[in-house]
C-alpha positions as CSV (number, residue, x, y, z in Angstrom):
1,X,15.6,27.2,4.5
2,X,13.4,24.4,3.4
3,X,11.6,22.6,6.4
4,X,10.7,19.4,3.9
5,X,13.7,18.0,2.2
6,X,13.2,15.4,-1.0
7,X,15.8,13.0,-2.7
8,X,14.9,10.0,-5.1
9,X,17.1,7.0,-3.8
10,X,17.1,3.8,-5.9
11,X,13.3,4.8,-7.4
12,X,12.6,5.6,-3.4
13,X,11.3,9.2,-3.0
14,X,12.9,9.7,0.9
15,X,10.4,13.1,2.6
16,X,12.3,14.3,5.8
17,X,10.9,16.8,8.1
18,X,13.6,18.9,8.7
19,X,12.5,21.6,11.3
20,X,14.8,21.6,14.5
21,X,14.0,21.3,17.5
22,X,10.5,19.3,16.9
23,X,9.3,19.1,13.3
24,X,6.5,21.5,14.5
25,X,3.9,21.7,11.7
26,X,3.0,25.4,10.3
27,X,1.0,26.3,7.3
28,X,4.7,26.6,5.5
29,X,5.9,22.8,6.0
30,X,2.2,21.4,5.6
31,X,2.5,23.1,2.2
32,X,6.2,21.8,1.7
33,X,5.3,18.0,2.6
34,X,2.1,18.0,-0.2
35,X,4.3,19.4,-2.6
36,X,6.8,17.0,-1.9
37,X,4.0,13.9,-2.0
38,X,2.4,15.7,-4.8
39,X,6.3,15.2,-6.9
40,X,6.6,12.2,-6.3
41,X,3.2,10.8,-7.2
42,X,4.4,12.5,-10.4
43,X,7.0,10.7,-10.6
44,X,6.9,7.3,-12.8
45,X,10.3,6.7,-12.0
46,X,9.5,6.7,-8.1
47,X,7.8,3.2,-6.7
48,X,7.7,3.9,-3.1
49,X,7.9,6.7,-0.3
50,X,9.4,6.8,3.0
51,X,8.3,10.2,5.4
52,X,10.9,11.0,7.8
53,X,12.6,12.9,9.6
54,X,15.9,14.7,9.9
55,X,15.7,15.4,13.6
56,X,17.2,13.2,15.7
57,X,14.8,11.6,18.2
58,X,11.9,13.6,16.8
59,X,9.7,12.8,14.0
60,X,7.0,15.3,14.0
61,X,5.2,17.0,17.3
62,X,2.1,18.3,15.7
63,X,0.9,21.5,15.3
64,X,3.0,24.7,15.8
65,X,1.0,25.6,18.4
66,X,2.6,29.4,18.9
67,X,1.3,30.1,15.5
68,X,-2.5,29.7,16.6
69,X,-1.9,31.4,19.8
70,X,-4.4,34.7,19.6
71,X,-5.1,34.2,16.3
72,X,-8.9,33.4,15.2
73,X,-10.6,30.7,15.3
74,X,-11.0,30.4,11.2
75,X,-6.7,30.4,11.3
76,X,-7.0,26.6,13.0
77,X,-9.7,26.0,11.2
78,X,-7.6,26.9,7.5
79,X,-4.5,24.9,8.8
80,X,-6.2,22.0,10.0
81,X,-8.5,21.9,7.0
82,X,-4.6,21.8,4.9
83,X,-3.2,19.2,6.9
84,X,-6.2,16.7,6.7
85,X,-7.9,17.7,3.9
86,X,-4.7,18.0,1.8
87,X,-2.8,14.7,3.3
88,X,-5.8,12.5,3.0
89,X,-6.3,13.2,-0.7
90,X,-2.4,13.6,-1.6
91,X,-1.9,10.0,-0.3
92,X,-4.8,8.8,-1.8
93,X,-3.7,9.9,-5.5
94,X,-0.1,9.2,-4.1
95,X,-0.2,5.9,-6.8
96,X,2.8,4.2,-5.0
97,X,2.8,2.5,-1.6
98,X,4.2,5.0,1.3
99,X,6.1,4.1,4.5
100,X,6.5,6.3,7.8
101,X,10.1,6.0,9.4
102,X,9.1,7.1,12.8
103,X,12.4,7.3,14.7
104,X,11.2,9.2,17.6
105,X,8.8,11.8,19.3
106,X,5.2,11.7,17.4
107,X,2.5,13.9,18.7
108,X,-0.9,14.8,17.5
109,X,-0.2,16.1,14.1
110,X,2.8,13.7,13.8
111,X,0.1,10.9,14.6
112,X,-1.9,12.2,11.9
113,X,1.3,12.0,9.2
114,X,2.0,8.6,10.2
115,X,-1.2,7.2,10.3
116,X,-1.8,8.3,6.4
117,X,1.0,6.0,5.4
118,X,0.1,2.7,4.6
119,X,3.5,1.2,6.4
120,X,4.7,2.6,9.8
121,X,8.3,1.7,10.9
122,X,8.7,2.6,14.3
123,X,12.4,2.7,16.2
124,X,12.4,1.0,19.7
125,X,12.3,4.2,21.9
126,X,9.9,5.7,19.8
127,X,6.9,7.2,21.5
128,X,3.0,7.8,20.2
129,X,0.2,10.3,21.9
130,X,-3.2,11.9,21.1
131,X,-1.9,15.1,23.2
132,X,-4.4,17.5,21.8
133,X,-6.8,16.9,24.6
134,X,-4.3,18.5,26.7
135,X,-4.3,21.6,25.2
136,X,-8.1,22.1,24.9
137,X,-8.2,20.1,21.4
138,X,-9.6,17.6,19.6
139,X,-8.0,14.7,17.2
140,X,-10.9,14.6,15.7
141,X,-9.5,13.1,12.3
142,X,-8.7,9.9,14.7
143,X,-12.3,9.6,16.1
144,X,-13.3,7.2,12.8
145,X,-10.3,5.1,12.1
146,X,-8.4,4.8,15.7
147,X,-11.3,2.4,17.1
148,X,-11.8,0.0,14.3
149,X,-7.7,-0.4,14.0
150,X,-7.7,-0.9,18.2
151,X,-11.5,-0.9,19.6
152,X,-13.7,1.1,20.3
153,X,-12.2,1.4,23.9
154,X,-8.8,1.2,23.7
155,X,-9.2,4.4,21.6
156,X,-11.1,6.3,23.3
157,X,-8.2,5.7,26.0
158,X,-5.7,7.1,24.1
159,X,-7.5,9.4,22.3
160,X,-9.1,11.0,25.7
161,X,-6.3,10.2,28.1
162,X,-3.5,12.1,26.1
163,X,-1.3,9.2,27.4
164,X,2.4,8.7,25.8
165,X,2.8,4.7,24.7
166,X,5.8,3.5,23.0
167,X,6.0,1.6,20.3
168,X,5.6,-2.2,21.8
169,X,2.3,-0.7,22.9
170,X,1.5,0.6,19.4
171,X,2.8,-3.0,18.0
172,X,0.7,-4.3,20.2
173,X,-2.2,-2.4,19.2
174,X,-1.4,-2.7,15.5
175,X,-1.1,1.1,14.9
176,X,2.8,0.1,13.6
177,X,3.5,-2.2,11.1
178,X,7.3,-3.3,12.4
179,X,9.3,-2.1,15.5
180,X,13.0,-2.2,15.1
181,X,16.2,-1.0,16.4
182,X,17.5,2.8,17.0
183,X,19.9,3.2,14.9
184,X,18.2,1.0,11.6
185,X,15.2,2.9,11.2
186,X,15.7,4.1,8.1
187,X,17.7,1.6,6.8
188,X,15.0,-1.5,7.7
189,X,12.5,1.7,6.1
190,X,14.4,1.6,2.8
191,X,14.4,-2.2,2.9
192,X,11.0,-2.6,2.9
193,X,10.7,0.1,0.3
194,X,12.7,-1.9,-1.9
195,X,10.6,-4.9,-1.5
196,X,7.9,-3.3,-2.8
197,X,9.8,-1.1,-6.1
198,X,10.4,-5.6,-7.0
199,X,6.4,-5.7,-7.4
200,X,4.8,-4.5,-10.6
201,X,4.4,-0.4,-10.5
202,X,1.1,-1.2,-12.6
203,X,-0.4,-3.7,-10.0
204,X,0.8,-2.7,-7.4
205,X,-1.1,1.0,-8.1
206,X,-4.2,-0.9,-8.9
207,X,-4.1,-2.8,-6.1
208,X,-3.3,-0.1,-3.5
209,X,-6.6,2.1,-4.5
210,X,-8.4,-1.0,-4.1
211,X,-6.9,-1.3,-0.8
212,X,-7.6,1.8,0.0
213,X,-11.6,2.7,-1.7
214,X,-12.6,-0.6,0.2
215,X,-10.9,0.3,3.8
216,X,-11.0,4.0,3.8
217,X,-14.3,5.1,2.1
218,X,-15.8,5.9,6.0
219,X,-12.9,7.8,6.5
220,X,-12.7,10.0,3.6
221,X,-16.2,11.2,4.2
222,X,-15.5,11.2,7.3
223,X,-12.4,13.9,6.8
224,X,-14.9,16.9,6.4
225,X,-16.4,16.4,9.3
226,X,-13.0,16.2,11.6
227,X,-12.1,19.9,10.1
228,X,-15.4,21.1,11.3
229,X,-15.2,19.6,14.7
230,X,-11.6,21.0,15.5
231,X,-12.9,24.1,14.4
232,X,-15.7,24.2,16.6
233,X,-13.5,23.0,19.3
234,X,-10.9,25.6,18.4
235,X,-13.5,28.4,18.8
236,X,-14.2,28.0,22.6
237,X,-12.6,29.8,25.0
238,X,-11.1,26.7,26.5
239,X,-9.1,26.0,23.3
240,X,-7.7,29.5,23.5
241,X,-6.5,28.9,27.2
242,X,-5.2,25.4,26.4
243,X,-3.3,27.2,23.7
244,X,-2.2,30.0,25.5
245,X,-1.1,27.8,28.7
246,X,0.9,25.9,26.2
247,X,2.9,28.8,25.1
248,X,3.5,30.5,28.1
249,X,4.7,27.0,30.0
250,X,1.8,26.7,32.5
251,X,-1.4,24.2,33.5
252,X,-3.8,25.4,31.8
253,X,-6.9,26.7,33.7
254,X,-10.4,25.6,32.4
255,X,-13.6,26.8,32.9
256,X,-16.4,25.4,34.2
C-alpha cells in the first residue's frame, strides 16, 4: 500500500500523505514523497503542487520515531540526511510554485514538509510545534530560517519550548501564508493553485529560482550542517532515552 498518493488535477499535481493514524515519516514515505515531487517537476503539463494529506485532522507528525528506537546513531543520521537533504533540493529543482494544505496536526518533520513549500494553507484548528526537543532532539534544519521569518526570539521560543500554537499564532507569526476554514482546505488550496497555473509556466519558473537563490542561499548551505547536528544530537544517550520514553509512553528521564 502506497503511503504517498499522486493525481494531476486541472495541471495541479495534488501529493497526499496517506499513512493512518499520523502520516508518520519513515525512510519508505520520505522516498515516496521525492518521487512524487521529483514526477511532477517532470512534468511540463503540471504548473503547481499542493502537499497534503489524506488523514483527516493530521497532516504529517514527523519522524517515525519507533523506527530509530535502538537503532544506531548513523540510522537518524541516513533518514534525516533523506528528508532534508533530499526535500530541500527536490523543491528547489521542483520548477513550479508548491503549496502545503495543512489541514491538521503538524509536528517536527511535518514542520519541515510545510515549511519547504513556498505557500502554506493552514485550516482553522490546525496546530504547529517544534516537538523534537521533547524527545531529546534537535530541529536543527529550523535553527537558520525560523528566526529571520519570526525573530530571533520568538524562535528560539518555539523552537526550544516545544510549545503547540495554532494557526492564528502561525498567521500571526507569518509562518502561514492564509488561514481558512475546516472543511475548505483543500479546496481554497486548489484555488490558489489555479491562480498561479493563469501566470506564464516560463516566468513564473524563472522567477521562482530567483525567488528562491536570493532568499534561501544561507539556508541551503546551511542544510549540511542541520544533518550533522541531529546526528550529533542523535548519538547521545539522552536522544536514545528521549526516544525510547517516546515509544514506551513515559517522561523521559535525562541525565545530568
Amino acid at each position: 500500500m502506497s503511503t504517498v498518493t499522486y493525481e494531476v488535477r486541472d495541471r495541479v499535481a495534488e501529493i497526499l500523505l496517506d499513512s493512518p493514524p499520523v502520516n508518520a515519516l519513515n525512510e519508505g514515505m520520505i522516498d515516496a514523497l521525492l518521487q512524487a515531487l521529483r514526477r511532477a517537476a517532470q512534468d511540463d503539463d503540471v504548473r503547481a503542487v499542493i502537499l497534503g494529506s489524506a488523514v483527516p485532522r493530521r497532516f504529517c507528525a514527523g519522524l517515525q520515531l519507533d523506527a530509530l528506537h535502538g537503532a544506531p546513531p548513523a540510522r537518524a543520521y541516513a533518514l534525516v540526511d533523506k528528508l532534508y537533504n533530499g526535500l530541500c533540493e527536490a523543491q528547489f529543482h521542483l520548477g513550479k510554485p508548491s503549496i502545503a494544505a495543512v489541514g491538521g496536526t503538524a509536528r517536527g518533520g511535518g514542520m519541515t514538509l510545510a515549511i519547504h513549500c513556498d505557500l502554506i494553507v493552514a485550516a482553522e484548528s490546525a496546530t504547529f510545534g517544534y516537538s523534537e526537543i521533547d524527545v531529546g532532539l534537535t530541529p536543527a534544519i529550523h535553527y537558520t530560517h525560523l528566526p529571520r521569518i519570526v525573530g530571533r526570539h520568538r524562535a528560539f521560543d518555539l523552537l526550544f519550548t516545544g510549545r503547540t500554537f495554532g494557526a492564528a499564532e502561525a498567521m500571526s507569526l507569518g509562518l502561514v501564508s492564509r488561514v481558512v476554514p475546516d472543511a475548505d482546505v483543500m479546496e481554497q488550496a486548489r484555488a490558489l493553485a489555479r491562480t498561479l497555473c493563469a501566470k506564464s509556466p516560463v516566468v513564473m519558473r524563472m522567477g521562482r529560482m530567483a525567488f528562491h537563490r536570493a532568499n534561501d542561499a544561507d539556508y541551503r548551505r546551511g542544510v549540511a550542517g542541520a544533518v550533522e547536528s541531529f546526528g550529533n544530537v542523535a548519538a547521545t544517550d539522552d536522544a536514545r532515552e528521549g526516544i525510547a520514553a517516546f515509544v514506551e509512553k513515559r517522561k523521559p528521564y535525562w541525565q545530568d
